[in-house]
C-alpha positions in Angstrom: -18.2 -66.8 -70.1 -14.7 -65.2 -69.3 -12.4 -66.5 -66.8 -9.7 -64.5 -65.1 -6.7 -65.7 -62.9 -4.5 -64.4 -60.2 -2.3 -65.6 -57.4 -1.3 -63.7 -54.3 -0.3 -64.1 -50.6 -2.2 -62.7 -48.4 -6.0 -64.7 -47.7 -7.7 -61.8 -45.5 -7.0 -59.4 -48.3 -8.5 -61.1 -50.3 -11.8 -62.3 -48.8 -12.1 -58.9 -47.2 -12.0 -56.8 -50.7 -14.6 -59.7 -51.7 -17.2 -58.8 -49.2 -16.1 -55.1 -49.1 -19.6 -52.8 -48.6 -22.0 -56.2 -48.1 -21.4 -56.3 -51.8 -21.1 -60.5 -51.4 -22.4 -63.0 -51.4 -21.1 -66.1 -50.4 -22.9 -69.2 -52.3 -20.3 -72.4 -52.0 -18.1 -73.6 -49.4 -15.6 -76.3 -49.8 -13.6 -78.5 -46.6 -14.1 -75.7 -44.7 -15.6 -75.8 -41.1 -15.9 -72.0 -40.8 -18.9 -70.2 -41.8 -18.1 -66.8 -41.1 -15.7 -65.3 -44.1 -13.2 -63.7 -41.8 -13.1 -67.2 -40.1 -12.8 -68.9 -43.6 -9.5 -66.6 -44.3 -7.5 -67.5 -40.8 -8.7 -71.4 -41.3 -7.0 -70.7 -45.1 -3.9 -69.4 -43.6 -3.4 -72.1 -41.3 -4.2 -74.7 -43.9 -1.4 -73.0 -46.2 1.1 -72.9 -43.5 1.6 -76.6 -43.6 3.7 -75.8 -46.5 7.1 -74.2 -46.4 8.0 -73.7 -49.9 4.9 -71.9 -51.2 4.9 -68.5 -51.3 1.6 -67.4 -52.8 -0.7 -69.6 -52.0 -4.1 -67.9 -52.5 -5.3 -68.4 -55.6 -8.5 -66.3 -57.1 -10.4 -67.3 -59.8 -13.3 -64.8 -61.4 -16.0 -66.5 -64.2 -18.3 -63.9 -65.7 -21.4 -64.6 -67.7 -22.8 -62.7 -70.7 -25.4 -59.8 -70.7 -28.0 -62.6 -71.8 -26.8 -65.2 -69.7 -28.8 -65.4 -66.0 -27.8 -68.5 -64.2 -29.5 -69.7 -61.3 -27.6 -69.9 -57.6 -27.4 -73.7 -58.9 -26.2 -73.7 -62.0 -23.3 -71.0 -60.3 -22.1 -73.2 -57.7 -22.2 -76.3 -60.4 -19.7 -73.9 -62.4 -17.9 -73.1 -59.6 -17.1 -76.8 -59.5 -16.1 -77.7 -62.8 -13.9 -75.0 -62.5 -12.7 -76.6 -59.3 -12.1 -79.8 -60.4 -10.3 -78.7 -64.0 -7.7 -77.2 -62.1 -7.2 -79.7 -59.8 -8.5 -77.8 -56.5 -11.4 -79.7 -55.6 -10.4 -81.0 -52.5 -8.8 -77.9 -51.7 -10.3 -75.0 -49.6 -12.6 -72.9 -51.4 -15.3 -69.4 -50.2 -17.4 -69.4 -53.7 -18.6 -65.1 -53.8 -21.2 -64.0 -55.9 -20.9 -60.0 -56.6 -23.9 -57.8 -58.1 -21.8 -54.7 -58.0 -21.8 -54.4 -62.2 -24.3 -55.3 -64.7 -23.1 -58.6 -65.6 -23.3 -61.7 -63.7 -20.0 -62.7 -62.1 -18.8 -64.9 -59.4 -15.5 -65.4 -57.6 -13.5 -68.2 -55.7 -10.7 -68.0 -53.4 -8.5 -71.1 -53.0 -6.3 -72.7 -50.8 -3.4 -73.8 -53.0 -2.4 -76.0 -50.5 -3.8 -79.2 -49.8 -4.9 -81.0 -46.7 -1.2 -83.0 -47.1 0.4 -80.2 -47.2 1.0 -80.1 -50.9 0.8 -77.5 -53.6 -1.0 -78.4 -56.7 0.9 -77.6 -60.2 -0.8 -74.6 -61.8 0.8 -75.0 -65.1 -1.8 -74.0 -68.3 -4.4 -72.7 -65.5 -5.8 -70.6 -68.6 -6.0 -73.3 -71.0 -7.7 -75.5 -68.7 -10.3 -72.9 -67.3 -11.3 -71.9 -70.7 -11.5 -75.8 -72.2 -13.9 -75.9 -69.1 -16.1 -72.6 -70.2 -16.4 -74.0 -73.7 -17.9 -77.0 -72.2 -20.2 -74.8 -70.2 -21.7 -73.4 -72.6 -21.9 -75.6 -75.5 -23.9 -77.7 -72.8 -26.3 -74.9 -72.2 -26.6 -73.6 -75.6 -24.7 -69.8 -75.1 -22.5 -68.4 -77.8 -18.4 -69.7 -77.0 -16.5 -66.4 -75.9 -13.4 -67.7 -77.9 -10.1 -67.2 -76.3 -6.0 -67.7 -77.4 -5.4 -70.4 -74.6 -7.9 -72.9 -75.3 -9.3 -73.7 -78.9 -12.9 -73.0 -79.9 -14.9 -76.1 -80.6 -14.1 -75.7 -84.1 -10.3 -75.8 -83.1 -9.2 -72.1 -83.9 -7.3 -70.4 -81.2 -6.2 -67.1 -82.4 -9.8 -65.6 -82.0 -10.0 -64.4 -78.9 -10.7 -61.3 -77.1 -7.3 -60.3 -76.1 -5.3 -58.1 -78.6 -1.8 -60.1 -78.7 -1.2 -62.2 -80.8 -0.5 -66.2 -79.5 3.5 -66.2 -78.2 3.9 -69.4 -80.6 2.9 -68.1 -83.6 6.0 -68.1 -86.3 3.9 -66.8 -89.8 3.9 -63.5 -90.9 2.3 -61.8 -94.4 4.6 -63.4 -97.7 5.8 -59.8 -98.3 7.1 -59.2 -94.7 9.3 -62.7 -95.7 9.9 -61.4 -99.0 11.7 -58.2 -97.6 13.5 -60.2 -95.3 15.3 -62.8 -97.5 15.8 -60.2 -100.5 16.8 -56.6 -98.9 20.2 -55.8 -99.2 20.8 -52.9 -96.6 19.1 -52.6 -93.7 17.8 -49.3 -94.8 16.0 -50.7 -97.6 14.6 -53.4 -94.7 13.4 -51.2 -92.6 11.8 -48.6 -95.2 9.9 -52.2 -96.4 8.7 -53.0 -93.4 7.4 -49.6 -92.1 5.6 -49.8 -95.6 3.8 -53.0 -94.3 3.2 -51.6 -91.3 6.0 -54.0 -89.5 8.9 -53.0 -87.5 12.3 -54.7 -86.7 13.4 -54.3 -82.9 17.0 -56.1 -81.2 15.9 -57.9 -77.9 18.4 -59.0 -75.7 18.0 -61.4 -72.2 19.7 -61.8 -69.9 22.5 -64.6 -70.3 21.3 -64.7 -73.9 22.3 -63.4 -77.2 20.7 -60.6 -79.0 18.0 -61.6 -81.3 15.6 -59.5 -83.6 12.2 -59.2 -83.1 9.6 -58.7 -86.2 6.5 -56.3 -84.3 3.6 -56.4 -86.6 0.6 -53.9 -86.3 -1.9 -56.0 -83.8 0.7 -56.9 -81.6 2.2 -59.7 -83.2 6.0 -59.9 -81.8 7.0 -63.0 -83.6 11.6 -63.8 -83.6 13.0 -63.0 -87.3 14.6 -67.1 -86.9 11.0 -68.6 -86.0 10.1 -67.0 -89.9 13.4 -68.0 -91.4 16.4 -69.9 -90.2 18.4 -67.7 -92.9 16.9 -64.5 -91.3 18.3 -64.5 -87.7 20.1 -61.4 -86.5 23.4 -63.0 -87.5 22.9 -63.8 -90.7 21.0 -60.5 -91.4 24.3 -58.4 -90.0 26.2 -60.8 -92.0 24.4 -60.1 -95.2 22.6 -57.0 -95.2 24.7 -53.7 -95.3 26.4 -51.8 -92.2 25.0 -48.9 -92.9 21.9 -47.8 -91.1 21.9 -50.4 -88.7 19.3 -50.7 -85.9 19.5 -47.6 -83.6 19.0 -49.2 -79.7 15.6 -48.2 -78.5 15.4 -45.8 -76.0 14.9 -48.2 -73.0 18.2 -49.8 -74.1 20.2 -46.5 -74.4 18.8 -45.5 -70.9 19.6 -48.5 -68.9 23.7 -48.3 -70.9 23.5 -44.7 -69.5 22.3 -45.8 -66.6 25.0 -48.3 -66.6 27.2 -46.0 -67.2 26.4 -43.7 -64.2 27.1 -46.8 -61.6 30.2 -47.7 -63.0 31.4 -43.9 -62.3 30.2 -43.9 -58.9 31.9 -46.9 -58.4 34.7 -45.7 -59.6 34.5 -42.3 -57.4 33.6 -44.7 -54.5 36.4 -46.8 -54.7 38.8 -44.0 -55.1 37.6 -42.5 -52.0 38.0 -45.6 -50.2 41.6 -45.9 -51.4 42.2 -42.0 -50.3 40.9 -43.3 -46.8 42.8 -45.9 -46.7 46.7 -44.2 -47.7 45.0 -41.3 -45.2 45.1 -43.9 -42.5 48.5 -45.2 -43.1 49.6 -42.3 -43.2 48.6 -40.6 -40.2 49.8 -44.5 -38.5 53.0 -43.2 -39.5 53.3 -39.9 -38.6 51.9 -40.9 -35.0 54.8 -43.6 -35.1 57.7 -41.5 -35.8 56.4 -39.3 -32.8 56.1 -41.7 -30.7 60.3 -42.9 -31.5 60.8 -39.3 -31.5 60.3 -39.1 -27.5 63.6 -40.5 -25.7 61.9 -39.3 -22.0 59.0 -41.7 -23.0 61.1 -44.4 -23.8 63.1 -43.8 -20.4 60.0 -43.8 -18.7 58.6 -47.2 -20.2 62.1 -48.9 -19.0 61.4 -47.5 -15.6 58.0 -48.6 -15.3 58.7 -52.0 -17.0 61.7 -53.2 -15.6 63.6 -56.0 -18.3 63.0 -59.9 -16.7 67.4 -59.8 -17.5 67.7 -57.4 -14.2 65.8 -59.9 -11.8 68.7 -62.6 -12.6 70.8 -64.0 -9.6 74.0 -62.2 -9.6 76.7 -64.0 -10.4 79.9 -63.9 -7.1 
């Protein structure tokens, strides 16, 4: 069995595209009163909008069987449970939806995130618990294990599983990939090592963080140099390896410095244009000023007009 995971935001898009073309089936419900699917979706919605904080609260879970696995409509809707109640969304909302649209048997549930309090239930390690729940499955029911990287296989081994990439928190790599890094003494001689092993070295930087090097190995391994080796972080390697041939910036880092660097400029060209408006304005202010001084018939004819309060004085006998 393989479980899949996504979140979103939008319930009617959801429960429409899973009774698109009658291709549905809907075998579970769960604290729901509506029967109808389009019903289900606005009774969803409402439920979720008890919460303000929540953003995506739909949450879509798929569990597909084997080629030699035929469940009954029992055993799916018992499944659909377990599943349920390993995330902790059993009392939550829930449209179970059978599909027969590919050759396998699969199933999918749509979930109200939000409870009937108005809370949001933690989906931390959703994987790892949906998989430790599969496992279960099917050791119960006697099926081969589909192993996977977030949950171990009974025997305990994680790294098995059908996805390419390597586990995030692995930190071992071959003894000669080490090797190379504790003993070269340019980075030439590094990276001719590593290409030989079929490894690469890449510099990764965050945002807020320091630059770090990466080791890439050839099944997707990406595995930091100081998880290997504390003596082999990018700062001690600069520090002991030679200048020469140092690590060329990929091409996504050279284009986002030249994209850098084209902002800056029309920044630059933006803020010089303001300034031009700006001495433009002053000095056409001043020009219009000196012609307005220029006029002594205007000035006669605001005195007239405007008479000063020192002429309406009581004369003095």
């Amino acid at each position: 069995m393989i479980g899949k995971i996504t979140k979103g935001s939008n319930f009617h898009g959801l429960i429409g595209y899973l009774m698109r073309d009658d291709r549905g089936e809907v075998l579970d419900l769960h604290n729901l009163s509506s029967g109808n699917p389009v019903e289900v979706a606005g009774e969803m919605a409402l439920g979720a909008a008890l919460s303000k904080r929540v953003r995506k609260p739909v949450f879509h879970c798929s569990l597909s069987y084997g080629p030699d696995e035929k469940p009954t409509e029992a055993q799916m809707r018992a499944d659909a449970v377990e599943a349920l109640k390993s995330l902790g969304l059993e009392h939550h909302q829930a449209i179970v939806v059978r599909h027969q649209d590919k050759a396998h048997t699969h199933m999918h549930i749509a979930v109200n995130r939000v409870g009937a309090d108005g809370r949001t239930t933690h989906d931390a390690h959703s994987y790892a618990k949906l998989e430790a729940v599969l496992r279960k499955i099917e050791g119960d029911r006697g099926w081969a294990p589909v192993l996977g990287r977030h949950a171990p296989s009974p025997d305990g081994f994680r790294m098995s599983g059908h996805a390419k990439r390597m586990d995030s928190r692995q930190t071992h790599v071959p003894a000669t990939v080490r090797d190379l890094l504790l003993e070269a003494r340019t980075w030439r001689d590094l990276h001719a090592g590593l290409e030989t092993e079929g490894w690469k070295i890449e510099i990764k930087r965050r945002s807020g963080q320091k630059a770090g090097a990466l080791l890439c190995g050839p099944n997707g391994e990406k595995i930091a140099a100081g998880k290997i080796d504390r003596r082999v972080t990018l700062a001690k390697l600069n520090g002991r390896l030679s200048p020469s041939s140092q690590i060329a910036p990929t091409a996504f880092k050279q284009e986002k410095i030249n994209r850098g660097a084209k902002t800056a400029n029309r920044a630059m060209q933006q803020l010089i244009g303001d300034l031009a408006y700006a001495l433009g304005g002053v000095a056409a202010a001043n020009r219009k000023k000196s012609v307005l001084t220029s006029r002594p018939r205007h000035r006669r004819r605001l005195t007239r007009n405007a008479p000063s309060p020192l002429n309406r004085l009581p004369r003095m006998r």
